[in-house]
TIMI-248525 format. One record per atom (N, C-alpha, C): residue number from 1; residue in three letters; atom name; x, y, z. Coordinates in steps of 0.2 Angstrom, whole numbers, plus 5000, padded with zeros to 4 digits. Example, Ala and Ser with C-alpha at 12.3 -4.5 7.8 and 13.67 -1.06 7.14 Angstrom:
BEGIN
(1, "Ala", "N", (5066, 4972, 5039)) (1, "Ala", "CA", (5062, 4978, 5039)) (1, "Ala", "C", (5066, 4984, 5039)) (2, "Ser", "N", (5064, 4989, 5035)) (2, "Ser", "CA", (5068, 4995, 5036)) (2, "Ser", "C", (5064, 5000, 5039)) 
END
This chain:
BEGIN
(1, "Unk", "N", (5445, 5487, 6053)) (1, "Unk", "CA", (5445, 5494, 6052)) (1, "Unk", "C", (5449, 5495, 6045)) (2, "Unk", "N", (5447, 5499, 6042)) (2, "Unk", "CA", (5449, 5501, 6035)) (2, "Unk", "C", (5454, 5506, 6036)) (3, "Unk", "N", (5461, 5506, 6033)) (3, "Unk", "CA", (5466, 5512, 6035)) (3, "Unk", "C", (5467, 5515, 6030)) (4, "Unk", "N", (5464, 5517, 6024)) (4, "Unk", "CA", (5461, 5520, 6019)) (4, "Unk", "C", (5468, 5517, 6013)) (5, "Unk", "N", (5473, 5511, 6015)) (5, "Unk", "CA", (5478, 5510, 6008)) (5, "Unk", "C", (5472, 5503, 6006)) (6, "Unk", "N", (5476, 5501, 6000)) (6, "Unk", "CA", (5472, 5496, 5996)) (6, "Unk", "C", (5475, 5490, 6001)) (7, "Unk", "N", (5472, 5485, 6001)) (7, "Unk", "CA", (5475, 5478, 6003)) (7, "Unk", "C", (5479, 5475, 5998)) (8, "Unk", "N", (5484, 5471, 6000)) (8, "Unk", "CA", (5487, 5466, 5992)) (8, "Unk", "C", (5482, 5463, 5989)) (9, "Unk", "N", (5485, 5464, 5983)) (9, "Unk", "CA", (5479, 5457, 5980)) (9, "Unk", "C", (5484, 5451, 5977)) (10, "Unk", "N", (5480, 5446, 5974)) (10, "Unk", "CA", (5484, 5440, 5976)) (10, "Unk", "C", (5480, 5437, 5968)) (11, "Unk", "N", (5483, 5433, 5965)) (11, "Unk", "CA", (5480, 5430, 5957)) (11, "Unk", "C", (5481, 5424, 5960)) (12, "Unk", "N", (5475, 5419, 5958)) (12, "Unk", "CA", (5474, 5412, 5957)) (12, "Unk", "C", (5479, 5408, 5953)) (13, "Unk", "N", (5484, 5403, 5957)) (13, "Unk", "CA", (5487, 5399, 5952)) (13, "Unk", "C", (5485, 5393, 5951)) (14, "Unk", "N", (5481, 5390, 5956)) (14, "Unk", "CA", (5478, 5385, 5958)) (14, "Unk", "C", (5475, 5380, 5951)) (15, "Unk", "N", (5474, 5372, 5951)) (15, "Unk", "CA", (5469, 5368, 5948)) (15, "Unk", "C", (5466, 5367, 5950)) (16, "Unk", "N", (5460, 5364, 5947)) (16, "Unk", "CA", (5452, 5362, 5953)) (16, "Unk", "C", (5449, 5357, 5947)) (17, "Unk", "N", (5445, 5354, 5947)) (17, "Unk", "CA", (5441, 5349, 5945)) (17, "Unk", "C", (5433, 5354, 5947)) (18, "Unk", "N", (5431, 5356, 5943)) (18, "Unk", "CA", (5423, 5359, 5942)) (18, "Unk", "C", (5419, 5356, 5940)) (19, "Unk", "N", (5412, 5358, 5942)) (19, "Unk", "CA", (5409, 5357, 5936)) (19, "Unk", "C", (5401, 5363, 5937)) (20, "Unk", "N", (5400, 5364, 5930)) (20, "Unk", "CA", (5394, 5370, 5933)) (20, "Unk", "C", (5387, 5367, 5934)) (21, "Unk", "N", (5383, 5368, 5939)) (21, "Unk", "CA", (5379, 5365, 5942)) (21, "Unk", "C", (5371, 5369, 5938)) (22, "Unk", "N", (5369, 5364, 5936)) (22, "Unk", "CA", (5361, 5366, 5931)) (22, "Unk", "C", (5356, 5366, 5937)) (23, "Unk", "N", (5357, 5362, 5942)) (23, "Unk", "CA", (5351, 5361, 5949)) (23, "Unk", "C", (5352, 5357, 5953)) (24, "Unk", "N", (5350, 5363, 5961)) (24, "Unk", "CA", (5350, 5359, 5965)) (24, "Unk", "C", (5344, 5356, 5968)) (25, "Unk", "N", (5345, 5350, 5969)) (25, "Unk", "CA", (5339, 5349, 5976)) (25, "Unk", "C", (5340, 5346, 5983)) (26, "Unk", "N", (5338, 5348, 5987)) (26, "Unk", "CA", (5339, 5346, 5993)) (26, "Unk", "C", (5336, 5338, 5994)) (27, "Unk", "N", (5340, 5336, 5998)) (27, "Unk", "CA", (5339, 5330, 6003)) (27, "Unk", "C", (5339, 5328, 6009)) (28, "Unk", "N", (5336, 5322, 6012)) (28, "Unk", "CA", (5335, 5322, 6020)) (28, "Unk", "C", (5343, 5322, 6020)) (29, "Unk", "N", (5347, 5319, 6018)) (29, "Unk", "CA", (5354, 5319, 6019)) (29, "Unk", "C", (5360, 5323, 6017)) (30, "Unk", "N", (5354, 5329, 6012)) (30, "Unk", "CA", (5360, 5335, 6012)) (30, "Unk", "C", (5356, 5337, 6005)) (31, "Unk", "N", (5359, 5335, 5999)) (31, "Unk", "CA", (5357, 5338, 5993)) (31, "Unk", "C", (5361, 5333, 5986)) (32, "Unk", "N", (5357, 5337, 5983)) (32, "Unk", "CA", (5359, 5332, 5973)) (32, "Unk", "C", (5361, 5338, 5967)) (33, "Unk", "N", (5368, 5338, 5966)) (33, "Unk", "CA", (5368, 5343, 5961)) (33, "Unk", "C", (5369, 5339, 5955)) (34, "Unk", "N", (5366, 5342, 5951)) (34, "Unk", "CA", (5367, 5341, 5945)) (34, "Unk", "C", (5369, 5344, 5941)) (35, "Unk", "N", (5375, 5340, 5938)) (35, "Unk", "CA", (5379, 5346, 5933)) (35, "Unk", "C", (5375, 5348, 5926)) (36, "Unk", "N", (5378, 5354, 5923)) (36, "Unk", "CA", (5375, 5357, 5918)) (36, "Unk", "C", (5377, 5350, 5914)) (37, "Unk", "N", (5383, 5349, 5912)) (37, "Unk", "CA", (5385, 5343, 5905)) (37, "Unk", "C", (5383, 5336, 5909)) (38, "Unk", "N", (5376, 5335, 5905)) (38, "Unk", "CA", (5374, 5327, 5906)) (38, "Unk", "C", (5378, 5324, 5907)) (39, "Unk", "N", (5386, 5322, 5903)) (39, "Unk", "CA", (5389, 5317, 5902)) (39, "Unk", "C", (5391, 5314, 5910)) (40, "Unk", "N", (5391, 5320, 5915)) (40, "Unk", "CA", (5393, 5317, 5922)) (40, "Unk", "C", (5387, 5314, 5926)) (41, "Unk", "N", (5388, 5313, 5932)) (41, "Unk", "CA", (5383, 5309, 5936)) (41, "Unk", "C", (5380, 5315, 5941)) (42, "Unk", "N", (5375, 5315, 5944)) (42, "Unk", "CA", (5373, 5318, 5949)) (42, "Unk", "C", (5379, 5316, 5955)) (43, "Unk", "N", (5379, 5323, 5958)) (43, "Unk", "CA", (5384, 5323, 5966)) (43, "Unk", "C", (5380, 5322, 5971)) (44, "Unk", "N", (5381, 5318, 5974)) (44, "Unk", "CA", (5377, 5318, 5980)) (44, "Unk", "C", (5381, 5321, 5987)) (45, "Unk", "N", (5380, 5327, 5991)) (45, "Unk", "CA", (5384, 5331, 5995)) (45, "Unk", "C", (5380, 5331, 6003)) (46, "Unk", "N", (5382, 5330, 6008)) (46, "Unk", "CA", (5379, 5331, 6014)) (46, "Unk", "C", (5379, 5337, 6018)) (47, "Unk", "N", (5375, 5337, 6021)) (47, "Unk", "CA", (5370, 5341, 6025)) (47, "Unk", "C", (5376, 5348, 6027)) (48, "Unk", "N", (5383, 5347, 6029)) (48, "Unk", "CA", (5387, 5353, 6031)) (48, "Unk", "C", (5389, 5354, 6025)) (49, "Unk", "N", (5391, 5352, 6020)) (49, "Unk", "CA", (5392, 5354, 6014)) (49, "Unk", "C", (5387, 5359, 6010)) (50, "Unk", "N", (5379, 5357, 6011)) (50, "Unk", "CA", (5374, 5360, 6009)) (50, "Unk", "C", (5373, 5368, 6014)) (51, "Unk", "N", (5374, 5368, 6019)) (51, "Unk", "CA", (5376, 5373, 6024)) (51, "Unk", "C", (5379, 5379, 6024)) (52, "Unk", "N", (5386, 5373, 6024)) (52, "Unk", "CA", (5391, 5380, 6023)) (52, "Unk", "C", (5392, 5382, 6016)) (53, "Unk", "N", (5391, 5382, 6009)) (53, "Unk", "CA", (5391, 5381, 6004)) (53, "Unk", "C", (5385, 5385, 5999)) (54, "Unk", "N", (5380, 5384, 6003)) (54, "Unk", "CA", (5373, 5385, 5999)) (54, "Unk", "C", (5375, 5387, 5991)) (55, "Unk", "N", (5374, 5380, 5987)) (55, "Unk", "CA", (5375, 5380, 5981)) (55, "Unk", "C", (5369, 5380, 5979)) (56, "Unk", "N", (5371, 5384, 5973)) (56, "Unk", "CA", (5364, 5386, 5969)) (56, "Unk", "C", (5366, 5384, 5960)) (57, "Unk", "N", (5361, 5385, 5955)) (57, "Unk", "CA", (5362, 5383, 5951)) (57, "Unk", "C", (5364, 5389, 5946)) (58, "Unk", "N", (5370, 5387, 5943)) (58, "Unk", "CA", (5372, 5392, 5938)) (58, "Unk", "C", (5383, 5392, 5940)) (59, "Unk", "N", (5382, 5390, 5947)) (59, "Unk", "CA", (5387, 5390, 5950)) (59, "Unk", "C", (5390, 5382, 5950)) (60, "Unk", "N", (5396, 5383, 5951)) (60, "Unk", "CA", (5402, 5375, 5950)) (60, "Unk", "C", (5404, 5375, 5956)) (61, "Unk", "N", (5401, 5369, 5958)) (61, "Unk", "CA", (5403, 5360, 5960)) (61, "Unk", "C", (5412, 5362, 5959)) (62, "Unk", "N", (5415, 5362, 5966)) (62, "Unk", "CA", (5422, 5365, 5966)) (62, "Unk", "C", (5425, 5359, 5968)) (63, "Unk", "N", (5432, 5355, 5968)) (63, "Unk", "CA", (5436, 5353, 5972)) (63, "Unk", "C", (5442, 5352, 5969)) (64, "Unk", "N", (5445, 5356, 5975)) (64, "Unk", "CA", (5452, 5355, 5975)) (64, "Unk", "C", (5458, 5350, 5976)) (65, "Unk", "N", (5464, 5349, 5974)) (65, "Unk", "CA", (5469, 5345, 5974)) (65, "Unk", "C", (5469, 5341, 5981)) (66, "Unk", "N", (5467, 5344, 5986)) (66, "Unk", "CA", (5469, 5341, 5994)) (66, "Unk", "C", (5462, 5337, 5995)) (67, "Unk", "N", (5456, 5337, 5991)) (67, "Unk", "CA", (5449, 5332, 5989)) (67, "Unk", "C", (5444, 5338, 5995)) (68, "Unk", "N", (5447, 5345, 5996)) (68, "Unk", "CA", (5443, 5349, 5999)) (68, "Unk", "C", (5437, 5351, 5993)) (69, "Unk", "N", (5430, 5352, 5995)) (69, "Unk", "CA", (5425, 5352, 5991)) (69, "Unk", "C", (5422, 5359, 5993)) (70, "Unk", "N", (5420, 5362, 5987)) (70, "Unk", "CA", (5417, 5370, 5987)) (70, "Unk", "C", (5413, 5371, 5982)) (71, "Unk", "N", (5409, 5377, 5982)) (71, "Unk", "CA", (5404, 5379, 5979)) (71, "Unk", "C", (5411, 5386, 5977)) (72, "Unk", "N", (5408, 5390, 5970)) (72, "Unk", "CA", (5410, 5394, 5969)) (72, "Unk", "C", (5405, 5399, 5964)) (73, "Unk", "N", (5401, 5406, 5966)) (73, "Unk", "CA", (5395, 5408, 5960)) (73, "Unk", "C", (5402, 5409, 5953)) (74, "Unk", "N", (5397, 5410, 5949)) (74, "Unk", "CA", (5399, 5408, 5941)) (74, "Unk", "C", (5401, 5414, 5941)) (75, "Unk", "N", (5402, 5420, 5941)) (75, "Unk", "CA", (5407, 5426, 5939)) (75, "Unk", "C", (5412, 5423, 5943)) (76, "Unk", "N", (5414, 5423, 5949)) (76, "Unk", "CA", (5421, 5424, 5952)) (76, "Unk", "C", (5424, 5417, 5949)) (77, "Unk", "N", (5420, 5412, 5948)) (77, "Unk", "CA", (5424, 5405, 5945)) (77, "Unk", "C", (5426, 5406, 5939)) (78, "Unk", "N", (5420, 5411, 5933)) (78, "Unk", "CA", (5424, 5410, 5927)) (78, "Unk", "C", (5427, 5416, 5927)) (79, "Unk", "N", (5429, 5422, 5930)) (79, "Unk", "CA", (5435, 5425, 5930)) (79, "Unk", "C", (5440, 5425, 5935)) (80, "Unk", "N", (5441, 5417, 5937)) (80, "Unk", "CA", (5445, 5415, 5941)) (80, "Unk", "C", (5449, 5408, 5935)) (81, "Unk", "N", (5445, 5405, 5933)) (81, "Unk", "CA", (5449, 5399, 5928)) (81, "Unk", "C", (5449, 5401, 5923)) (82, "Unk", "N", (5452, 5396, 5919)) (82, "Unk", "CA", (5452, 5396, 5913)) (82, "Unk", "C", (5451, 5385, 5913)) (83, "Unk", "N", (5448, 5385, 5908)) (83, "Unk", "CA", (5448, 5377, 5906)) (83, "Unk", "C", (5455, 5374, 5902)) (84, "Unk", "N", (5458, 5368, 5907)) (84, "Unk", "CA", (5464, 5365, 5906)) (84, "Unk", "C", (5460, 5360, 5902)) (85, "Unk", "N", (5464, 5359, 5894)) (85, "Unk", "CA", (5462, 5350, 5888)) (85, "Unk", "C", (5467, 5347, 5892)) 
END
């Protein structure tokens, strides 16, 4: 129930390892992302991953520090990060 103040909000400090996904396809064993920048390899992701996630293409291939794996759509990831060289 809404008690009409704002909620806190809270800023990302977090690192992640991404990458933005050009297509997905399904497989009997879950699915194959394939990242936009050729230079990497296809992901291979299973069946609850493809579930709870439902990645689509245009969105980043997410994991965090703790090897936790996420989907993330492309607005709230690129005004969520910035890219570390």
């Amino acid at each position: 129930m809404q008690t009409g103040r704002e909620m806190p909000r809270y800023k990302s400090h977090k690192e992640v390892w991404a990458l933005k996904i050009a297509r997905v396809e399904n497989t009997a064993e879950g699915g194959t992302l394939y990242p936009e920048d050729r230079q990497y390899d296809k992901i291979q992701v299973d069946f609850h991953y493809m579930a709870k996630h439902n990645p689509v293409a245009g969105g980043y291939y997410v994991v965090y520090k703790d090897g936790y794996k996420s989907f993330s759509p492309a607005e709230a990831f690129e005004d969520g990060y910035t890219l570390v060289n």
